[in-house]
C-alpha positions as CSV (number, residue, x, y, z in Angstrom):
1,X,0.0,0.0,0.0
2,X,1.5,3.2,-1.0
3,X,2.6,5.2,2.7
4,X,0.8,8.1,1.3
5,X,-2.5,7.0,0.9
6,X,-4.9,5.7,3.4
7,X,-7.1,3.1,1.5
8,X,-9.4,2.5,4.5
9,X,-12.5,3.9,5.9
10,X,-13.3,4.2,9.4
11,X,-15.5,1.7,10.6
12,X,-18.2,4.1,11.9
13,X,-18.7,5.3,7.8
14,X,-22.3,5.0,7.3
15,X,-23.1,3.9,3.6
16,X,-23.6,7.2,1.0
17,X,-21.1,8.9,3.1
18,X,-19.2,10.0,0.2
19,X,-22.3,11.4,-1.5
20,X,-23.1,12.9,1.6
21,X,-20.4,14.7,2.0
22,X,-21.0,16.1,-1.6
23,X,-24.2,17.5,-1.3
24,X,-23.1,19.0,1.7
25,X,-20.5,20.3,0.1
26,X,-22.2,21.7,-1.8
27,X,-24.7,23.2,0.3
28,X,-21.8,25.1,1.8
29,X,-20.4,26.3,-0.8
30,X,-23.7,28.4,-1.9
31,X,-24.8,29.2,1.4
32,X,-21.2,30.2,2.8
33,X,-19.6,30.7,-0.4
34,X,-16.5,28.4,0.4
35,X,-13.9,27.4,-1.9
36,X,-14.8,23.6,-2.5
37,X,-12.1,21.9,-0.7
38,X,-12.5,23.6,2.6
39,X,-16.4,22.9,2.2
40,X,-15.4,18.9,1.8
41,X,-12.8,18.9,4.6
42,X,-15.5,20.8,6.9
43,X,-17.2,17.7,7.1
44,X,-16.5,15.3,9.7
45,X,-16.9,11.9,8.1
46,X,-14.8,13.5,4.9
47,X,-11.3,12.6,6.8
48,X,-13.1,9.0,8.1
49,X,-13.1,7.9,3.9
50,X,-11.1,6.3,2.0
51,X,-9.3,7.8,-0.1
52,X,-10.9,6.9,-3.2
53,X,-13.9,8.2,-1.4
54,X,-12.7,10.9,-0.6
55,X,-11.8,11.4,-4.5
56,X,-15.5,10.5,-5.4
57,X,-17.2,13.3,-3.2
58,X,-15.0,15.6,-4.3
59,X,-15.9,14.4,-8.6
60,X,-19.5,14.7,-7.9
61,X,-19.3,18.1,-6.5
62,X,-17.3,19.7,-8.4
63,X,-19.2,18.0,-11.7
64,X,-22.5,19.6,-9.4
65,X,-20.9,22.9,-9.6
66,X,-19.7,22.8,-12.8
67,X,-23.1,21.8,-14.4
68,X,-25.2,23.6,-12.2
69,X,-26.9,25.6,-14.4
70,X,-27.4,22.3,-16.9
71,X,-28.8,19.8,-13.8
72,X,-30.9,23.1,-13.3
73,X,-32.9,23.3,-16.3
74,X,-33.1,19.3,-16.7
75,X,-34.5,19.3,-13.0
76,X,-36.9,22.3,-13.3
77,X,-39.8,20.6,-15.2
78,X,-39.8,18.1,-11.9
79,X,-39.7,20.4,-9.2
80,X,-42.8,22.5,-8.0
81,X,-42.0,24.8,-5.4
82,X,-37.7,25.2,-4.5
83,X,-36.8,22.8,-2.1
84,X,-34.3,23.9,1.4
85,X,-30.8,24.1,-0.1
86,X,-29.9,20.7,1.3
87,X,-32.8,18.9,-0.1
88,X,-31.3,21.0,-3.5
89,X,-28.1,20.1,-3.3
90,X,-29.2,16.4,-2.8
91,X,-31.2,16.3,-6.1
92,X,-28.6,18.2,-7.8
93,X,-25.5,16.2,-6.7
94,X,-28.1,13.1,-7.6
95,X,-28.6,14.4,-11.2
96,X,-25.3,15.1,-11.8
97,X,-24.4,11.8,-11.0
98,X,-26.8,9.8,-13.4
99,X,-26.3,12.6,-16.4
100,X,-23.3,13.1,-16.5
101,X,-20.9,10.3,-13.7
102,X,-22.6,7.3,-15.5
103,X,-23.5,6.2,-12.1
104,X,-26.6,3.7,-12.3
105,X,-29.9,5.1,-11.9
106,X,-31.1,3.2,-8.9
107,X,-27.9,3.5,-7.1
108,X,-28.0,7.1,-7.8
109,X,-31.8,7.5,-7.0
110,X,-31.6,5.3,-4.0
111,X,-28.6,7.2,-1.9
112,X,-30.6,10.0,-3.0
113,X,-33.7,9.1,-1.1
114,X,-31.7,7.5,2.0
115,X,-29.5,10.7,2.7
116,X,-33.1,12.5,3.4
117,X,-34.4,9.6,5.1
118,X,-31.4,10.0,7.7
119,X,-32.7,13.2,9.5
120,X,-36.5,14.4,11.0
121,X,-35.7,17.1,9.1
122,X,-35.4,15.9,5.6
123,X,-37.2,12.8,5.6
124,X,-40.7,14.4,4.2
125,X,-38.7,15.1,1.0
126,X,-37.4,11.4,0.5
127,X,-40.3,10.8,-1.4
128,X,-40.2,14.0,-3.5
129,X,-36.5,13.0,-4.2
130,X,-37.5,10.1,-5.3
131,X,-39.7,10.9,-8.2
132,X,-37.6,13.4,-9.1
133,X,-34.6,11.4,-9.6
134,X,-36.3,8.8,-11.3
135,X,-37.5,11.1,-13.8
136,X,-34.2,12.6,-14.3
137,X,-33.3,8.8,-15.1
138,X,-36.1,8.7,-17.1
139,X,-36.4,11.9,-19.0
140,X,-33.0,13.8,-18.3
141,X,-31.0,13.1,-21.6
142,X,-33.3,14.3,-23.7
143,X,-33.8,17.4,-21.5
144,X,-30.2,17.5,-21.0
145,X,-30.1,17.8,-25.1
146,X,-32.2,20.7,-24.9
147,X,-29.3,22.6,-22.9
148,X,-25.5,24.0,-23.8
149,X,-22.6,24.4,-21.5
150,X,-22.8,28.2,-21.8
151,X,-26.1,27.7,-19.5
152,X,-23.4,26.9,-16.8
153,X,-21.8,30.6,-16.6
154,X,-24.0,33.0,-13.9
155,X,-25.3,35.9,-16.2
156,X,-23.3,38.2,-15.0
157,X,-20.2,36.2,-16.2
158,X,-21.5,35.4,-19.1
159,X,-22.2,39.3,-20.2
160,X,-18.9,40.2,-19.1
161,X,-17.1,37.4,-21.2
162,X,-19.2,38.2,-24.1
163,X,-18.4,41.6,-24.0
164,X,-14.6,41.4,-23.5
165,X,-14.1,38.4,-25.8
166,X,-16.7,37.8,-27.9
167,X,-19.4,35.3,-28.0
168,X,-17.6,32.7,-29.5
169,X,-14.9,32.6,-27.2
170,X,-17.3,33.1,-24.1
171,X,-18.8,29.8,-25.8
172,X,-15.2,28.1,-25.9
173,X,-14.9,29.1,-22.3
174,X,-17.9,27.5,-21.0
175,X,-17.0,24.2,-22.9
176,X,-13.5,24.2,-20.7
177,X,-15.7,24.9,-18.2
178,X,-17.4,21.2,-18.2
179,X,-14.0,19.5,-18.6
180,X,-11.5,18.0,-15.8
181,X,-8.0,19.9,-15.6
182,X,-5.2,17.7,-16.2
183,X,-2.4,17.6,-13.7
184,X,0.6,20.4,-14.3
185,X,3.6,20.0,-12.6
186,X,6.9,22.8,-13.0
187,X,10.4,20.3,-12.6
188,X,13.5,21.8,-11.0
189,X,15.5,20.5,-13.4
190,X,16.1,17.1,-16.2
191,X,12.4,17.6,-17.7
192,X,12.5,15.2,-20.1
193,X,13.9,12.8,-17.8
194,X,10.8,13.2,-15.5
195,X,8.6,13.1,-18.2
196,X,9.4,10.1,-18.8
197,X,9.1,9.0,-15.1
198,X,5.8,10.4,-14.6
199,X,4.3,9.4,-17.8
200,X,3.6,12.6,-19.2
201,X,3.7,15.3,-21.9
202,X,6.1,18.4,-22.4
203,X,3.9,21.6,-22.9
204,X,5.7,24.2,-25.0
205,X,6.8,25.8,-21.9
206,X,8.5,23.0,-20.5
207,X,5.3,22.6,-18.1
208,X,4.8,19.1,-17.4
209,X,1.1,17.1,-18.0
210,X,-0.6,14.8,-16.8
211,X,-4.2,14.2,-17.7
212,X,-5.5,12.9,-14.4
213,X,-4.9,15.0,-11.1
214,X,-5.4,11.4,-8.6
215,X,-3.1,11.4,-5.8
216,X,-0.4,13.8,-6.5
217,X,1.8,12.6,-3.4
218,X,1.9,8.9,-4.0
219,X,3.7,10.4,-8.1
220,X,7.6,9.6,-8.6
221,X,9.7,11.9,-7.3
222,X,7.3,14.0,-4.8
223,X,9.1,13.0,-1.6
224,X,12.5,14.4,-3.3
225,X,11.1,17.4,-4.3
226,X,12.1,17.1,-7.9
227,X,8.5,19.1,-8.7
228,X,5.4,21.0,-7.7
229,X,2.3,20.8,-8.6
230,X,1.6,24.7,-10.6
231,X,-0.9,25.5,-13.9
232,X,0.3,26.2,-17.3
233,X,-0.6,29.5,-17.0
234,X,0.7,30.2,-13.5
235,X,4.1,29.5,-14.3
236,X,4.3,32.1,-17.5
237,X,5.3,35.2,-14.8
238,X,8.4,33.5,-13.8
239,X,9.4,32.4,-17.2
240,X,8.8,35.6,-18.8
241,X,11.6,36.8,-17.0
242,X,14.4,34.9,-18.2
243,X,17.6,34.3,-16.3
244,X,17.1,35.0,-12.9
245,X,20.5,33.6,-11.5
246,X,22.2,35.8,-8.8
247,X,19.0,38.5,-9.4
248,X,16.9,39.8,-6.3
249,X,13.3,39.3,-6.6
250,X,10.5,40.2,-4.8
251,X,7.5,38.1,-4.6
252,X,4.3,39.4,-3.2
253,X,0.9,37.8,-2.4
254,X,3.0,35.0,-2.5
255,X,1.1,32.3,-1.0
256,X,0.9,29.7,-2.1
257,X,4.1,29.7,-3.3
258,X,4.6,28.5,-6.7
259,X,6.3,31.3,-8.4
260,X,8.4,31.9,-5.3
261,X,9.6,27.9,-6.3
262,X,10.6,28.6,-9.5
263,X,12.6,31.7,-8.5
264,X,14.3,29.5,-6.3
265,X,15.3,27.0,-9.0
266,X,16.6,29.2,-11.1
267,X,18.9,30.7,-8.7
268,X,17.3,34.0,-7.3
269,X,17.7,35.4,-4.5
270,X,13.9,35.7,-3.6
271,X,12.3,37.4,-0.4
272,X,8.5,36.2,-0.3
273,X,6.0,38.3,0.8
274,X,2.2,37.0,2.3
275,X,0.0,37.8,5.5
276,X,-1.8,34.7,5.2
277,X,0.1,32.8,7.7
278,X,-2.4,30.0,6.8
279,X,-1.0,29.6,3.2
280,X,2.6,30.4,3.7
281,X,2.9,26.8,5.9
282,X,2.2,25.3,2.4
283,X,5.1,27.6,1.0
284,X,7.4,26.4,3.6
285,X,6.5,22.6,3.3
286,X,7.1,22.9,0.0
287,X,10.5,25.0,0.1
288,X,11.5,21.9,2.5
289,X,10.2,19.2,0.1
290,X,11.9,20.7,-2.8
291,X,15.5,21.6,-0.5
292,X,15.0,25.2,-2.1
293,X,15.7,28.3,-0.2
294,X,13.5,31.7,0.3
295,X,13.2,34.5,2.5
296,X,9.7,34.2,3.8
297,X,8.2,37.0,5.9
298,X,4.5,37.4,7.0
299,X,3.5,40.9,6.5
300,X,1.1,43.5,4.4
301,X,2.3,44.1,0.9
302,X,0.7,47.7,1.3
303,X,3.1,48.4,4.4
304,X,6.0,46.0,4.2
305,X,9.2,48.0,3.6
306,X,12.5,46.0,2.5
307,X,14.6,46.1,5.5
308,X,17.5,46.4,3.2
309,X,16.5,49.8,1.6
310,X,13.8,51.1,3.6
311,X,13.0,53.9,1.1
312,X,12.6,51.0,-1.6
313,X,13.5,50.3,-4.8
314,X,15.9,47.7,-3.6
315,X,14.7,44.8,-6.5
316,X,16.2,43.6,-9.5
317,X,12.4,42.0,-10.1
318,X,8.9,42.0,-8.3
319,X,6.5,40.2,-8.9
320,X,2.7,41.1,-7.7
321,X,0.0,38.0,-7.9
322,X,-2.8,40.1,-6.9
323,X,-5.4,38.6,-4.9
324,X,-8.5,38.6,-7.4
325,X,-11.8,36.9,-8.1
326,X,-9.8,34.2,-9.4
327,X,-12.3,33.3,-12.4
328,X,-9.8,31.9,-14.5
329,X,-9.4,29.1,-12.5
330,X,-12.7,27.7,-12.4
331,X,-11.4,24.4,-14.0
332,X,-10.2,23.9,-10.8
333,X,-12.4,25.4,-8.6
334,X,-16.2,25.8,-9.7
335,X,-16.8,27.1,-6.6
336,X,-15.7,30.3,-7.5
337,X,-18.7,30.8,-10.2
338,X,-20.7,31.3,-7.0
339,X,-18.9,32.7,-4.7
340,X,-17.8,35.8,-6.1
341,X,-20.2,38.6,-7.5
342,X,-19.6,42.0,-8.9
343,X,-19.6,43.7,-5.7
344,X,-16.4,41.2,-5.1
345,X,-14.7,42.6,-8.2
346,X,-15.2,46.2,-7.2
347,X,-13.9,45.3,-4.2
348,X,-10.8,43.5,-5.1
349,X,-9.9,46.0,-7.8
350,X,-9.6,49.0,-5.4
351,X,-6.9,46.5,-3.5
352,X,-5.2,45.5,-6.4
353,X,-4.1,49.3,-7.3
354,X,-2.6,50.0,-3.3
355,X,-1.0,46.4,-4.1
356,X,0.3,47.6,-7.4
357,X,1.6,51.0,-6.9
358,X,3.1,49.1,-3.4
359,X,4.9,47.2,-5.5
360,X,6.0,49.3,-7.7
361,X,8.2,51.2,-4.7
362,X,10.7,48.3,-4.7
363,X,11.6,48.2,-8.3
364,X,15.2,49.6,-8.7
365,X,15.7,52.0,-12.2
366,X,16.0,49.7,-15.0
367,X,14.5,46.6,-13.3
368,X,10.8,44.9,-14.0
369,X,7.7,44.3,-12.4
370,X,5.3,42.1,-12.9
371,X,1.6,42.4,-12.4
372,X,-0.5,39.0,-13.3
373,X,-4.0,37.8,-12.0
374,X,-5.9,34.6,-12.4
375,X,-9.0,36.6,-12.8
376,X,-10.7,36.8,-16.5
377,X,-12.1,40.5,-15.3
378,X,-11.0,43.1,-17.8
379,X,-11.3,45.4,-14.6
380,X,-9.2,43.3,-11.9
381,X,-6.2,43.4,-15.3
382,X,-6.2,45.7,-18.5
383,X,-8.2,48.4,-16.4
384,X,-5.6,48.4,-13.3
385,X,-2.9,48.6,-16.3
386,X,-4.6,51.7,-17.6
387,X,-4.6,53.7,-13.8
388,X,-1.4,52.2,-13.3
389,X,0.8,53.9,-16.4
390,X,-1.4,56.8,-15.4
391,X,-0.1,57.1,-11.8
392,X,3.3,56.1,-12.6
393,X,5.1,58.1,-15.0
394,X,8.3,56.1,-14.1
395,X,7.6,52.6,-15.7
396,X,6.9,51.6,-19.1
397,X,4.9,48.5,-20.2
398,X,7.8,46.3,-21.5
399,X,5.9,43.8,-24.0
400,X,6.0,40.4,-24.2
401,X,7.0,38.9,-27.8
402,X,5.9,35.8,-29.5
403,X,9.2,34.2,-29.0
404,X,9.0,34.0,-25.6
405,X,5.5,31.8,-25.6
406,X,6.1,29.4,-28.1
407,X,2.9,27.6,-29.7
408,X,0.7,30.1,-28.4
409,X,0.9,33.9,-29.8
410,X,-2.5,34.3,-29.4
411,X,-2.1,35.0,-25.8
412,X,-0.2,38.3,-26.4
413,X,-3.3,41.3,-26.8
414,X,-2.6,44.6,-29.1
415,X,-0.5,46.2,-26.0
416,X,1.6,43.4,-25.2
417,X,0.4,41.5,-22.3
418,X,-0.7,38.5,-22.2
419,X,-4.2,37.3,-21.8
420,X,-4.7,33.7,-21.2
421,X,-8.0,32.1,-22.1
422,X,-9.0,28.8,-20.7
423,X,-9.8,27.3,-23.7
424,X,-6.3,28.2,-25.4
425,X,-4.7,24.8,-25.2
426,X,-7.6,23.0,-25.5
427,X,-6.2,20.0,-27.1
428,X,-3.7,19.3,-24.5
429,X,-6.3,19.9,-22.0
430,X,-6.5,23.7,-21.6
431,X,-5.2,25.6,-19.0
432,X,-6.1,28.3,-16.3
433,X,-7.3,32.1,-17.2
434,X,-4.7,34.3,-16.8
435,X,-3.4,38.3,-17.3
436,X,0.5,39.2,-17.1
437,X,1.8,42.8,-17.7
438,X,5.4,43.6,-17.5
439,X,6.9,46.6,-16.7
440,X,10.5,48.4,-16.6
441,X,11.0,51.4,-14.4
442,X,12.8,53.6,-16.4
C-alpha cells in the first residue's frame, strides 16, 4: 500500500457517506460561499473515507458545480416549489451523478432518497426525491439535449465574457468549463527525464502534464522534491523573466508559493512576501520538500518595507499576484462561479491598485515588475494597467514577444500582455485564465 494513501475507511462510515459529504458540500459552498475543498474537509466523516472516497465526493461536487446551471434546467420541469438548499443540493448532486458520472440510476436514485431519510428534518422530501430522480433517469437526456454548457456561466459572467471576448470565445470558455484539468507540474530540473518517469507530456513551456490529477503525493519523485504541482498559466510570470541567477526578486501575495519555487530553481535570491500565515505553511513545506531556499516573511504588501532599503527600490524584479476573483481558475475550482459577485470585483480592484503601486516602490531603475492575476475581469487586469501607467510616470509596459510563448501567440493582446483564455490549449487539455503585464521602471 503506498505510505501516502490511506485506503481505509473508518468503521463508523455509514453507507452514501461520500455522496453525503457532496451534497453538503455543496450546500456550503452556496450558502457560505466556500472554496470547495475547505467545504469537503469541513465535514467530519470526509477525513473518516477512503481515499478513493474521498476522491469520489469531491468528482460529484465539483461535476455539481460545474453543471449547475445544466442539472438546473433538466431538474426544473420536476420540481414545483424550491426545495431547502440541502434537499437542492441532494437532487442536484443526484442528477449530476446519473447525467453526466454514468452512475446507475437506482444507485443514484436510492442514496438520494436514504440521505433525506437519515434526519426528521429531511425525511418528508425522500419521497419527492425520489420521483424526481427517477424522472431525471427517465427523462434527463433528452432534457439534457435541450441545454448548452454556456447555460453553466452566472449571467453576470456570461455578459462580461461576451463583452470582453466575444461570444464565441465566451462559448469556448464555457465548454472548458465542463471539462476535468489535467495535472501540471513545474520540474526543478532534467524535464524530459521526468517526463518520462511520470508518464507525461512536455507543454511548450516546459510545463509538465498529466491528464489525471489522482493522488499527486503517492507520483515519482514527490518526496525528493524534484517538482510542484503549478498551472500552465501560472508558471508564465516567472518564465517571462528569463535568467534569474544571482538576481533579487521580490515576490508578493506569494502564498501559495509556486512562483516563489521557480525563482528558487533558477537561482534567485527571492524574499517572499504573504499575511496569510495559513498559506505560507504550504510555502514552507514545499521550500522543505523541494530543498530550495526563500526568504519568507509574513507581512502586508501595502506596508512592508525592504529592511534592506527602507525607502525602496531595492529589486532587480517584483513580482505582484494580486489577490482577485480568481475566475480563470474555475477548471479547478467551480466554486468560484458562485462565490464571487460583482460587488467582489469592485472590491478586489480597489486592492489591487494600493498592491500595485506598493509594488512598484521596490523596483530599482532599469529593473521589472510584474503584475499578473488569475481573474478573466477586464477590470481586476487591462483596467488596473490603464490607472497604473497613469499614476506612474516612471515605468513603461515592456511587452512580451511571441518568441517568448512558443505555440501560443494568441495569448499576447494589441499592448503586449498577455491574456490567457482557458480554452487556449484545448487539445492538450486547456489551462487556467490568466493576465500578465510587465513593466520596466525607467
Amino acid at each position: 500500500m503506498n505510505k501516502h494513501v490511506e485506503n481505509k475507511p473508518s468503521k463508523n462510515v455509514p453507507k452514501n457517506g461520500a455522496r453525503y459529504v457532496s451534497a453538503r458540500a455543496v450546500q456550503e459552498v452556496l450558502e457560505k460561499k466556500l472554496p470547495l475543498d475547505q467545504a469537503l474537509s469541513a465535514q467530519a466523516l470526509f477525513s473518516q473515507l477512503a481515499f478513493r472516497d474521498r476522491a469520489f465526493a469531491r468528482l460529484i461536487a465539483a461535476t455539481t458545480l460545474r453543471r449547475m446551471g445544466q442539472i438546473d434546467k433538466v431538474l426544473a420541469p420536476f420540481i414545483k416549489k424550491a426545495p431547502p438548499t440541502y434537499v437542492m443540493a441532494v437532487l442536484r448532486t443526484g442528477a449530476a451523478q446519473i447525467l453526466f458520472l454514468g452512475t446507475p440510476p437506482h444507485a443514484a436514485v436510492g442514496a438520494g432518497v436514504a440521505l433525506l431519510k437519515r434526519s426528521k428534518k429531511t425525511v418528508r422530501a425522500a419521497g419527492m426525491a425520489n420521483a424526481v430522480l427517477r424522472r431525471v433517469s427517465e427523462q434527463g437526456q433528452v432534457l439534457l439535449a435541450e441545454t448548452r454548457p454556456l447555460d453553466n456561466l452566472p449571467n453576470w459572467l456570461k455578459v462580461s465574457w461576451e463583452g470582453a471576448y466575444g461570444t464565441n470565445a465566451a462559448r469556448s470558455i464555457a465548454n472548458a468549463l465542463v471539462q476535468d484539468p489535467p495535472l501540471d507540474l513545474s520540474v526543478k530540473e532534467d524535464v524530459e527525464g521526468w517526463a518520462e518517469k511520470l508518464d507525461a507530456q512536455i507543454l511548450p513551456t516546459g510545463t509538465l502534464r498529466k491528464e489525471k490529477i489522482g493522488d499527486v503525493t503517492s507520483l515519482p519523485g514527490f518526496d525528493e522534491g524534484a517538482w510542484w504541482a503549478q498551472d500552465i498559466a501560472a508558471s508564465l510570470p516567472v518564465k517571462l523573466l528569463g535568467d534569474v541567477k544571482g538576481q533579487r526578486v521580490l515576490d508578493l501575495c506569494a502564498a501559495p508559493g509556486g512562483k516563489t519555487l521557480q525563482l528558487a530553481a533558477g537561482g534567485a535570491d527571492v524574499t517572499a512576501v504573504d499575511k496569510n500565515e495559513i498559506r505560507l505553511k504550504r510555502l514552507h513545506e514545499n521550500l522543505s520538500r523541494t530543498k530550495l531556499k526563500a526568504d519568507v516573511v509574513v507581512g502586508d504588501v501595502v506596508r512592508w518595507r525592504d529592511p534592506q532599503n527602507q525607502q525602496g527600490g531595492g529589486f532587480d524584479v517584483v513580482i505582484l499576484d494580486a489577490p482577485c476573483s480568481a475566475t480563470g481558475t474555475f477548471r479547478r475550482r467551480p466554486d468560484v462561479l458562485y462565490s464571487k459577485s460583482p460587488a467582489d470585483v469592485a472590491s478586489l480592484t480597489r486592492l489591487q491598485e494600493k498592491l500595485l503601486l506598493a509594488a512598484s516602490r521596490h523596483v530599482r531603475p532599469g529593473g521589472t515588475l510584474i503584475y499578473c492575476t488569475c481573474s478573466l475581469e477586464t477590470a481586476e487586469n487591462e483596467a488596473q494597467i490603464v490607472k497604473f501607467m497613469r499614476n506612474r510616470a516612471n515605468f513603461r509596459l515592456n511587452p512580451v514577444l511571441e518568441d517568448e510563448v512558443p505555440t501560443l501567440p494568441e495569448m499576447i493582446d494589441k499592448d503586449g500582455c498577455v491574456r490567457v483564455l482557458p480554452h487556449f490549449l484545448h487539445e492538450k487539455g486547456g489551462m487556467d485564465g490568466f493576465f500578465i503585464a510587465r513593466f520596466t521602471r525607467c
